[in-house]
C-alpha positions, 0 to 999 in steps of 0.5 A: 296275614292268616293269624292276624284274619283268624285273630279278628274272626275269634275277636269278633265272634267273642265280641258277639257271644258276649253280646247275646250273653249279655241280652239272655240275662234280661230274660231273668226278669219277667214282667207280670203285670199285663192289662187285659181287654174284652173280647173284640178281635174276631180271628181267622185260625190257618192250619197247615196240613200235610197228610196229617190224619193221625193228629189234626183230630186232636187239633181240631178238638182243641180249638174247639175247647178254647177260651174265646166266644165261638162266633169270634174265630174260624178254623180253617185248615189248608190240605196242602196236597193231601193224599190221605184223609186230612180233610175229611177228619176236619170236617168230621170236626165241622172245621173248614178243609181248604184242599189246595193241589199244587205240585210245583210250588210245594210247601207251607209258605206258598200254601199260606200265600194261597190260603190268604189270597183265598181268605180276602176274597171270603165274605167275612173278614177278620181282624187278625190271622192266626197259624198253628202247624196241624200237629200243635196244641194251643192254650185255652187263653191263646186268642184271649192272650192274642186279643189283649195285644192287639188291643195293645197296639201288636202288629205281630205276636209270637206266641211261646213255643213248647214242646208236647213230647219232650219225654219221648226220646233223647232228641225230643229232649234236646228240643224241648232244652233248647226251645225253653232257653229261647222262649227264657232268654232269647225271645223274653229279653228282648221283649223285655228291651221292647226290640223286635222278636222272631217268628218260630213257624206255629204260634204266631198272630198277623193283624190282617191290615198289616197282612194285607198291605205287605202280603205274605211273600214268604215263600223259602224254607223258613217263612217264619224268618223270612216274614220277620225281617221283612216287617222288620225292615218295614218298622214293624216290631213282632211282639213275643207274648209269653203266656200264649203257649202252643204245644209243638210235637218234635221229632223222635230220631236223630235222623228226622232231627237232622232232616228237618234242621237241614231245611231250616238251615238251607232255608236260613242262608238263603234268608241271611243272604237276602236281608243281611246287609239291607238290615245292617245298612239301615241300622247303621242309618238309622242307629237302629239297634233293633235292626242290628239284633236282627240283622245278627240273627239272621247272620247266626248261620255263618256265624256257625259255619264260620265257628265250625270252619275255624274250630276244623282248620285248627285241630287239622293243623295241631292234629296232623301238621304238629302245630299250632301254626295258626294263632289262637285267641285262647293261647294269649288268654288266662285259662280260667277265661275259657272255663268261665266262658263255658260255664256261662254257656251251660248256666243259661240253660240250666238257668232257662230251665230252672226258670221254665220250672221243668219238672220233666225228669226224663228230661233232666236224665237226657242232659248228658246227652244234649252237647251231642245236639248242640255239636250236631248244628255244625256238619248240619250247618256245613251241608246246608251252606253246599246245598242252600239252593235246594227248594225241596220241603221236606215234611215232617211225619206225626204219629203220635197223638197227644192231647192239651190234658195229658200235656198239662197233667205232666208239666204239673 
Protein backbone atom coordinates (compact mmCIF):
# COMPACT_ATOMS: atom_id res chain seq x y z
CA UNK A 1 0.00 0.00 0.00
CA UNK A 2 2.65 2.47 1.16
CA UNK A 3 4.79 2.08 -2.32
CA UNK A 4 1.83 1.87 -4.36
CA UNK A 5 0.81 5.90 -2.44
CA UNK A 6 4.50 7.03 -2.82
CA UNK A 7 4.47 5.54 -6.66
CA UNK A 8 1.32 7.66 -7.50
CA UNK A 9 2.56 10.85 -5.64
CA UNK A 10 5.96 10.57 -7.66
CA UNK A 11 3.67 10.05 -10.88
CA UNK A 12 1.81 13.01 -10.15
CA UNK A 13 4.25 15.32 -9.08
CA UNK A 14 6.27 14.48 -12.47
CA UNK A 15 3.21 14.68 -14.47
CA UNK A 16 2.95 18.24 -12.97
CA UNK A 17 6.72 19.55 -13.39
CA UNK A 18 6.25 18.16 -17.06
CA UNK A 19 3.12 20.45 -17.16
CA UNK A 20 4.96 23.63 -16.15
CA UNK A 21 7.94 22.56 -18.23
CA UNK A 22 6.01 22.50 -20.93
CA UNK A 23 4.23 25.86 -20.67
CA UNK A 24 8.10 27.97 -19.79
CA UNK A 25 8.58 26.88 -23.19
CA UNK A 26 5.96 29.24 -24.82
CA UNK A 27 7.71 31.94 -22.74
CA UNK A 28 10.57 31.77 -25.63
CA UNK A 29 8.57 33.74 -28.08
CA UNK A 30 7.63 37.30 -27.22
CA UNK A 31 5.12 39.03 -29.26
CA UNK A 32 6.26 42.32 -30.28
CA UNK A 33 3.98 44.09 -31.99
CA UNK A 34 1.53 45.97 -29.48
CA UNK A 35 -1.01 48.73 -30.43
CA UNK A 36 -0.54 52.06 -28.56
CA UNK A 37 -3.49 54.31 -27.39
CA UNK A 38 -3.57 58.08 -26.22
CA UNK A 39 -3.36 59.09 -22.92
CA UNK A 40 -6.81 58.83 -21.41
CA UNK A 41 -6.97 56.85 -18.55
CA UNK A 42 -6.34 59.13 -15.09
CA UNK A 43 -4.68 56.88 -12.33
CA UNK A 44 -4.67 56.80 -8.87
CA UNK A 45 -1.05 55.70 -7.75
CA UNK A 46 -1.08 53.72 -3.79
CA UNK A 47 1.90 53.34 -2.23
CA UNK A 48 2.42 51.48 0.55
CA UNK A 49 4.51 52.47 3.34
CA UNK A 50 5.96 51.37 6.75
CA UNK A 51 8.60 53.42 8.32
CA UNK A 52 9.97 53.57 4.91
CA UNK A 53 11.93 57.36 5.29
CA UNK A 54 15.15 55.92 3.98
CA UNK A 55 13.75 55.32 0.56
CA UNK A 56 10.03 56.41 -0.60
CA UNK A 57 12.17 59.95 -1.19
CA UNK A 58 13.66 58.30 -4.11
CA UNK A 59 10.01 56.85 -5.01
CA UNK A 60 8.47 60.03 -4.77
CA UNK A 61 10.87 61.54 -7.19
CA UNK A 62 10.43 58.93 -9.67
CA UNK A 63 6.97 59.27 -10.10
CA UNK A 64 7.14 62.59 -10.54
CA UNK A 65 9.71 61.77 -13.85
CA UNK A 66 7.16 59.56 -15.41
CA UNK A 67 6.25 59.64 -18.78
CA UNK A 68 2.39 60.68 -18.55
CA UNK A 69 0.35 64.11 -18.33
CA UNK A 70 0.79 65.42 -14.78
CA UNK A 71 -2.85 66.19 -14.37
CA UNK A 72 -3.72 62.24 -15.28
CA UNK A 73 -2.34 60.69 -11.99
CA UNK A 74 -2.31 61.13 -8.12
CA UNK A 75 0.16 59.92 -5.89
CA UNK A 76 -1.10 58.80 -2.72
CA UNK A 77 1.11 57.05 -0.02
CA UNK A 78 -0.55 55.09 2.69
CA UNK A 79 1.59 55.71 6.35
CA UNK A 80 0.49 52.28 7.63
CA UNK A 81 1.34 52.96 11.42
CA UNK A 82 4.49 55.27 10.95
CA UNK A 83 6.39 55.88 13.74
CA UNK A 84 9.29 57.72 11.81
CA UNK A 85 9.00 60.38 9.17
CA UNK A 86 7.33 58.62 6.15
CA UNK A 87 4.85 61.26 5.77
CA UNK A 88 6.55 64.10 6.09
CA UNK A 89 9.08 63.23 3.26
CA UNK A 90 6.03 62.90 1.01
CA UNK A 91 4.83 65.55 1.43
CA UNK A 92 8.24 67.20 1.08
CA UNK A 93 7.60 65.84 -2.51
CA UNK A 94 4.11 67.68 -2.50
CA UNK A 95 2.74 63.77 -2.71
CA UNK A 96 -0.69 63.14 -0.66
CA UNK A 97 0.55 61.28 2.91
CA UNK A 98 -2.61 59.20 3.77
CA UNK A 99 -1.42 58.46 7.71
CA UNK A 100 -3.62 55.53 8.67
CA UNK A 101 -3.18 54.14 12.85
CA UNK A 102 -4.50 50.86 13.35
CA UNK A 103 -2.67 48.15 15.55
CA UNK A 104 -5.07 45.49 15.20
CA UNK A 105 -5.66 44.91 11.68
CA UNK A 106 -1.74 45.51 11.00
CA UNK A 107 -0.49 44.96 7.21
CA UNK A 108 -0.66 46.07 3.57
CA UNK A 109 -3.89 44.17 2.70
CA UNK A 110 -5.92 45.67 5.32
CA UNK A 111 -3.98 49.07 4.82
CA UNK A 112 -5.07 49.11 0.90
CA UNK A 113 -8.59 48.22 1.95
CA UNK A 114 -8.77 51.29 4.02
CA UNK A 115 -7.08 53.34 1.62
CA UNK A 116 -9.81 52.63 -1.12
CA UNK A 117 -12.48 53.03 1.15
CA UNK A 118 -10.86 56.43 1.71
CA UNK A 119 -10.21 57.03 -2.38
CA UNK A 120 -14.06 56.34 -3.36
CA UNK A 121 -15.41 58.84 -0.72
CA UNK A 122 -12.42 61.68 -2.62
CA UNK A 123 -14.15 64.05 -5.03
CA UNK A 124 -12.20 62.72 -8.02
CA UNK A 125 -12.48 59.61 -9.21
CA UNK A 126 -10.14 57.55 -11.36
CA UNK A 127 -10.22 55.35 -14.05
CA UNK A 128 -7.72 52.78 -12.56
CA UNK A 129 -5.63 52.00 -9.20
CA UNK A 130 -2.28 51.71 -9.31
CA UNK A 131 0.03 49.84 -6.15
CA UNK A 132 3.68 50.27 -6.03
CA UNK A 133 5.74 48.97 -2.56
CA UNK A 134 7.45 52.57 -0.92
CA UNK A 135 10.66 50.73 -1.86
CA UNK A 136 10.14 50.10 -5.62
CA UNK A 137 11.14 52.03 -8.93
CA UNK A 138 8.95 52.48 -11.84
CA UNK A 139 9.74 52.71 -15.74
CA UNK A 140 9.09 56.12 -17.25
CA UNK A 141 6.33 54.23 -19.52
CA UNK A 142 4.72 52.32 -16.86
CA UNK A 143 1.20 54.17 -16.73
CA UNK A 144 1.78 54.74 -20.77
CA UNK A 145 2.13 50.79 -20.62
CA UNK A 146 -0.98 50.66 -18.17
CA UNK A 147 -3.01 53.01 -20.47
CA UNK A 148 -2.67 50.94 -23.48
CA UNK A 149 -4.09 48.03 -21.84
CA UNK A 150 -6.92 49.25 -20.37
CA UNK A 151 -7.76 50.80 -23.55
CA UNK A 152 -7.30 47.17 -24.71
CA UNK A 153 -9.90 45.87 -22.55
CA UNK A 154 -7.49 44.85 -19.06
CA UNK A 155 -9.23 44.51 -16.00
CA UNK A 156 -6.17 43.67 -14.43
CA UNK A 157 -2.50 43.91 -15.28
CA UNK A 158 0.82 42.73 -13.66
CA UNK A 159 3.51 44.87 -14.44
CA UNK A 160 7.19 42.86 -14.90
CA UNK A 161 8.86 42.66 -11.66
CA UNK A 162 12.90 43.23 -11.56
CA UNK A 163 15.14 43.43 -9.15
CA UNK A 164 17.02 47.12 -8.13
CA UNK A 165 20.17 45.47 -6.27
CA UNK A 166 20.53 42.11 -7.67
CA UNK A 167 24.84 42.75 -7.29
CA UNK A 168 24.18 43.29 -3.81
CA UNK A 169 24.65 40.10 -2.33
CA UNK A 170 24.30 36.38 -2.89
CA UNK A 171 20.77 36.53 -1.97
CA UNK A 172 19.71 39.69 -3.57
CA UNK A 173 20.98 37.43 -6.69
CA UNK A 174 18.96 34.55 -5.97
CA UNK A 175 16.12 36.72 -6.35
CA UNK A 176 16.82 38.75 -9.26
CA UNK A 177 17.46 34.63 -10.99
CA UNK A 178 14.41 33.48 -9.80
CA UNK A 179 12.23 36.91 -10.36
CA UNK A 180 13.78 36.81 -14.42
CA UNK A 181 12.63 32.82 -14.94
CA UNK A 182 9.20 34.03 -13.89
CA UNK A 183 8.64 37.45 -15.66
CA UNK A 184 10.30 34.81 -19.00
CA UNK A 185 8.88 31.80 -18.62
CA UNK A 186 6.01 31.51 -16.15
CA UNK A 187 4.13 34.99 -16.46
CA UNK A 188 5.13 35.64 -20.41
CA UNK A 189 3.75 32.13 -21.32
CA UNK A 190 0.90 32.13 -20.17
CA UNK A 191 -0.04 35.70 -21.57
CA UNK A 192 1.18 34.27 -24.34
CA UNK A 193 -1.58 31.40 -24.10
CA UNK A 194 -4.02 34.54 -23.23
CA UNK A 195 -4.70 32.43 -19.37
CA UNK A 196 -4.60 34.51 -16.64
CA UNK A 197 -1.25 35.76 -14.85
CA UNK A 198 -0.82 36.19 -10.95
CA UNK A 199 -0.36 39.24 -9.24
CA UNK A 200 3.40 39.64 -7.57
CA UNK A 201 2.57 42.63 -4.64
CA UNK A 202 3.87 45.97 -6.41
CA UNK A 203 3.44 46.64 -10.27
CA UNK A 204 -0.01 45.62 -10.43
CA UNK A 205 -2.88 48.13 -12.25
CA UNK A 206 -6.81 47.65 -10.94
CA UNK A 207 -9.61 49.31 -13.02
CA UNK A 208 -11.45 50.82 -10.54
CA UNK A 209 -15.03 49.61 -11.90
CA UNK A 210 -13.80 46.22 -11.14
CA UNK A 211 -12.40 47.21 -7.74
CA UNK A 212 -15.48 48.74 -6.83
CA UNK A 213 -17.83 45.92 -7.71
CA UNK A 214 -15.89 42.97 -5.83
CA UNK A 215 -13.72 45.05 -3.51
CA UNK A 216 -10.34 44.63 -2.28
CA UNK A 217 -11.12 41.45 0.43
CA UNK A 218 -7.55 40.68 0.40
CA UNK A 219 -6.37 40.90 3.60
CA UNK A 220 -3.93 37.56 4.27
CA UNK A 221 -0.32 37.44 3.88
CA UNK A 222 -0.41 37.52 0.45
CA UNK A 223 -3.19 39.93 -1.05
CA UNK A 224 -1.54 39.65 -4.37
CA UNK A 225 -2.50 35.72 -4.64
CA UNK A 226 -5.43 36.27 -2.84
CA UNK A 227 -6.86 39.04 -5.26
CA UNK A 228 -5.91 36.74 -8.29
CA UNK A 229 -7.96 33.88 -7.40
CA UNK A 230 -10.88 35.84 -6.46
CA UNK A 231 -11.09 37.57 -9.77
CA UNK A 232 -10.26 34.43 -11.27
CA UNK A 233 -12.72 32.73 -10.11
CA UNK A 234 -15.15 35.93 -11.22
CA UNK A 235 -14.01 35.24 -14.99
CA UNK A 236 -11.56 37.98 -14.71
CA UNK A 237 -8.20 37.16 -16.26
CA UNK A 238 -4.99 39.36 -14.89
CA UNK A 239 -3.11 40.42 -17.63
CA UNK A 240 0.76 40.52 -17.23
CA UNK A 241 2.33 43.58 -19.43
CA UNK A 242 6.00 42.73 -20.03
CA UNK A 243 7.19 46.35 -20.83
CA UNK A 244 5.92 48.05 -17.44
CA UNK A 245 8.91 47.40 -15.48
CA UNK A 246 8.94 48.06 -11.67
CA UNK A 247 12.14 47.86 -9.94
CA UNK A 248 11.94 45.95 -6.45
CA UNK A 249 14.51 46.07 -3.80
CA UNK A 250 15.22 42.40 -2.12
CA UNK A 251 16.81 41.45 0.80
CA UNK A 252 20.53 41.48 1.37
CA UNK A 253 20.91 38.44 4.26
CA UNK A 254 19.52 34.99 4.27
CA UNK A 255 17.99 35.73 7.46
CA UNK A 256 15.87 38.48 6.04
CA UNK A 257 15.24 36.10 2.93
CA UNK A 258 13.96 33.68 4.73
CA UNK A 259 11.69 35.77 7.05
CA UNK A 260 10.17 37.12 4.46
CA UNK A 261 9.60 33.84 2.18
CA UNK A 262 8.18 32.43 5.64
CA UNK A 263 5.21 34.94 5.59
CA UNK A 264 4.49 34.50 1.93
CA UNK A 265 4.52 30.74 2.35
CA UNK A 266 2.16 31.18 5.59
CA UNK A 267 0.20 33.26 3.64
CA UNK A 268 0.09 30.93 0.38
CA UNK A 269 -1.44 28.02 2.68
CA UNK A 270 -3.69 29.86 3.87
CA UNK A 271 -4.72 30.87 0.30
CA UNK A 272 -4.46 27.34 -1.30
CA UNK A 273 -6.70 26.06 1.59
CA UNK A 274 -9.56 28.87 0.76
CA UNK A 275 -9.52 28.57 -3.38
CA UNK A 276 -8.15 25.30 -4.10
CA UNK A 277 -11.09 22.87 -4.63
CA UNK A 278 -13.63 25.84 -5.36
CA UNK A 279 -11.11 26.47 -8.73
CA UNK A 280 -10.50 22.93 -9.19
CA UNK A 281 -14.40 22.24 -8.97
CA UNK A 282 -15.17 24.93 -11.64
CA UNK A 283 -12.33 24.01 -14.03
CA UNK A 284 -13.71 20.73 -14.14
CA UNK A 285 -17.42 22.30 -14.69
CA UNK A 286 -16.14 24.47 -16.82
CA UNK A 287 -13.35 22.72 -18.89
CA UNK A 288 -11.50 25.59 -17.67
CA UNK A 289 -7.85 25.09 -18.28
CA UNK A 290 -7.31 28.53 -17.17
CA UNK A 291 -8.93 27.65 -13.99
CA UNK A 292 -6.79 24.45 -13.62
CA UNK A 293 -3.34 26.45 -14.19
CA UNK A 294 -4.30 28.21 -11.07
CA UNK A 295 -6.04 26.24 -9.13
CA UNK A 296 -2.05 24.39 -9.48
CA UNK A 297 -0.57 27.33 -8.57
CA UNK A 298 -2.00 27.94 -5.93
CA UNK A 299 -1.59 24.32 -4.60
CA UNK A 300 2.57 24.91 -5.46
CA UNK A 301 2.91 25.00 -1.69
CA UNK A 302 2.05 21.54 -0.75
CA UNK A 303 3.20 20.49 -3.78
CA UNK A 304 6.51 21.40 -2.13
CA UNK A 305 5.91 20.31 1.00
CA UNK A 306 4.74 17.25 -0.30
CA UNK A 307 8.23 16.91 -2.49
CA UNK A 308 10.20 18.09 0.89
CA UNK A 309 8.25 15.14 2.81
CA UNK A 310 8.80 12.21 0.51
CA UNK A 311 12.37 13.34 -0.59
CA UNK A 312 13.06 13.35 3.66
CA UNK A 313 11.29 9.93 4.26
CA UNK A 314 13.28 8.07 1.58
CA UNK A 315 16.98 9.36 2.74
CA UNK A 316 15.76 8.35 6.35
CA UNK A 317 15.06 5.19 5.13
CA UNK A 318 18.04 4.30 2.69
CA UNK A 319 20.27 6.37 5.38
CA UNK A 320 19.47 4.84 8.90
CA UNK A 321 17.15 1.60 8.22
CA UNK A 322 19.53 0.23 5.10
CA UNK A 323 16.88 0.47 2.60
CA UNK A 324 15.14 1.15 0.09
CA UNK A 325 12.13 -0.02 1.44
CA UNK A 326 10.00 2.39 -0.14
CA UNK A 327 9.33 2.42 -3.90
CA UNK A 328 11.12 4.85 -6.01
CA UNK A 329 9.82 5.95 -9.55
CA UNK A 330 13.43 6.57 -10.52
CA UNK A 331 14.45 2.98 -9.46
CA UNK A 332 12.06 1.68 -12.65
CA UNK A 333 13.51 4.49 -14.84
CA UNK A 334 16.68 4.64 -17.23
CA UNK A 335 19.26 6.83 -15.61
CA UNK A 336 19.63 9.30 -18.14
CA UNK A 337 15.96 10.13 -17.49
CA UNK A 338 16.70 11.60 -14.14
CA UNK A 339 19.78 13.70 -15.91
CA UNK A 340 17.60 14.88 -18.43
CA UNK A 341 15.28 16.12 -16.03
CA UNK A 342 17.83 18.13 -14.26
CA UNK A 343 19.19 19.33 -17.09
CA UNK A 344 15.91 20.93 -18.12
CA UNK A 345 15.54 22.43 -14.86
CA UNK A 346 18.85 24.22 -14.98
CA UNK A 347 18.39 25.15 -18.63
CA UNK A 348 15.26 27.22 -17.82
CA UNK A 349 17.05 29.31 -16.19
CA UNK A 350 19.87 29.90 -17.96
CA UNK A 351 17.54 29.91 -20.60
CA UNK A 352 15.12 33.11 -18.78
CA UNK A 353 18.45 34.86 -18.31
CA UNK A 354 19.85 34.52 -21.65
CA UNK A 355 16.56 35.93 -22.83
CA UNK A 356 16.27 38.68 -20.09
CA UNK A 357 19.97 39.56 -21.39
CA UNK A 358 21.58 39.87 -17.91
CA UNK A 359 24.69 41.29 -17.98
CA UNK A 360 25.07 41.45 -14.28
CA UNK A 361 28.38 39.60 -13.78
CA UNK A 362 28.17 39.46 -10.15
CA UNK A 363 25.27 37.76 -11.08
CA UNK A 364 26.46 35.10 -12.84
CA UNK A 365 29.42 34.49 -10.11
CA UNK A 366 26.68 33.87 -7.73
CA UNK A 367 25.05 31.06 -9.89
CA UNK A 368 27.05 28.26 -7.82
CA UNK A 369 25.44 29.59 -4.94
CA UNK A 370 21.68 29.81 -6.16
CA UNK A 371 20.64 25.74 -5.80
CA UNK A 372 21.21 26.61 -1.88
CA UNK A 373 18.23 29.31 -2.42
CA UNK A 374 16.23 26.85 -4.25
CA UNK A 375 17.08 23.94 -1.51
CA UNK A 376 16.01 26.63 1.09
CA UNK A 377 12.06 26.90 0.09
CA UNK A 378 11.71 23.19 1.40
CA UNK A 379 12.68 23.82 5.76
CA UNK A 380 10.98 27.12 4.82
CA UNK A 381 8.12 25.73 3.45
CA UNK A 382 7.74 22.81 6.17
CA UNK A 383 7.66 25.55 9.03
CA UNK A 384 5.14 27.49 7.48
CA UNK A 385 2.66 24.68 6.90
CA UNK A 386 2.89 24.40 11.30
CA UNK A 387 2.89 27.94 11.59
CA UNK A 388 0.15 28.94 8.46
CA UNK A 389 -2.32 30.50 11.03
CA UNK A 390 0.15 33.02 12.13
CA UNK A 391 -1.41 36.44 10.86
CA UNK A 392 1.58 38.64 12.11
CA UNK A 393 3.10 40.99 8.91
CA UNK A 394 6.52 41.14 9.22
CA UNK A 395 8.04 44.18 7.54
CA UNK A 396 10.81 44.10 5.47
CA UNK A 397 13.36 47.08 6.53
CA UNK A 398 15.03 49.25 3.22
CA UNK A 399 18.18 51.14 3.60
CA UNK A 400 19.49 51.54 0.48
CA UNK A 401 18.55 53.81 -1.76
CA UNK A 402 18.85 53.56 -5.29
CA UNK A 403 17.76 55.60 -8.02
CA UNK A 404 15.93 54.54 -11.83
CA UNK A 405 19.24 56.22 -13.51
CA UNK A 406 21.85 53.99 -11.53
CA UNK A 407 19.42 50.87 -12.31
CA UNK A 408 19.37 51.69 -15.74
CA UNK A 409 23.14 52.41 -16.61
CA UNK A 410 23.99 48.69 -15.20
CA UNK A 411 21.64 46.90 -16.77
CA UNK A 412 23.18 48.84 -19.96
Amino acid sequence: MIDAIFIALQVLLAAIGVYQFVFSILGLYRKKKKRHYSATKSFAVLVAAHNEEQVVGALMENLKQLDYPKELYDVFVICDNCTDNTAKIVREHGMNACVRTNNNLRGKGYAIEWMLKELWAMPRQYDAVVMFDADNLADVNFLKEMNDDLCSGARVIQGYIDTKNPEDSWITAAYGISYWYINRLWQLSRHNMNMANFLGGTGMCFETNLLKEIGWGATSLVEDLEFTMRSVKRGVYPKFNYDAKVFDEKPLTFKASARQRLRWMQGHFTVARRYFFPLLWQSIKERSLVKLDLALYGANVYIVLLTFLMTAIMWVDSTFFQGPHIANLYGYLPVWLSFTAIAANVFTFLAAMFLEKVTYKKVYLYLILFPIYLISWYPITFYAFFTQNNKQWSHTEHTRVVRLEEVQSKQG
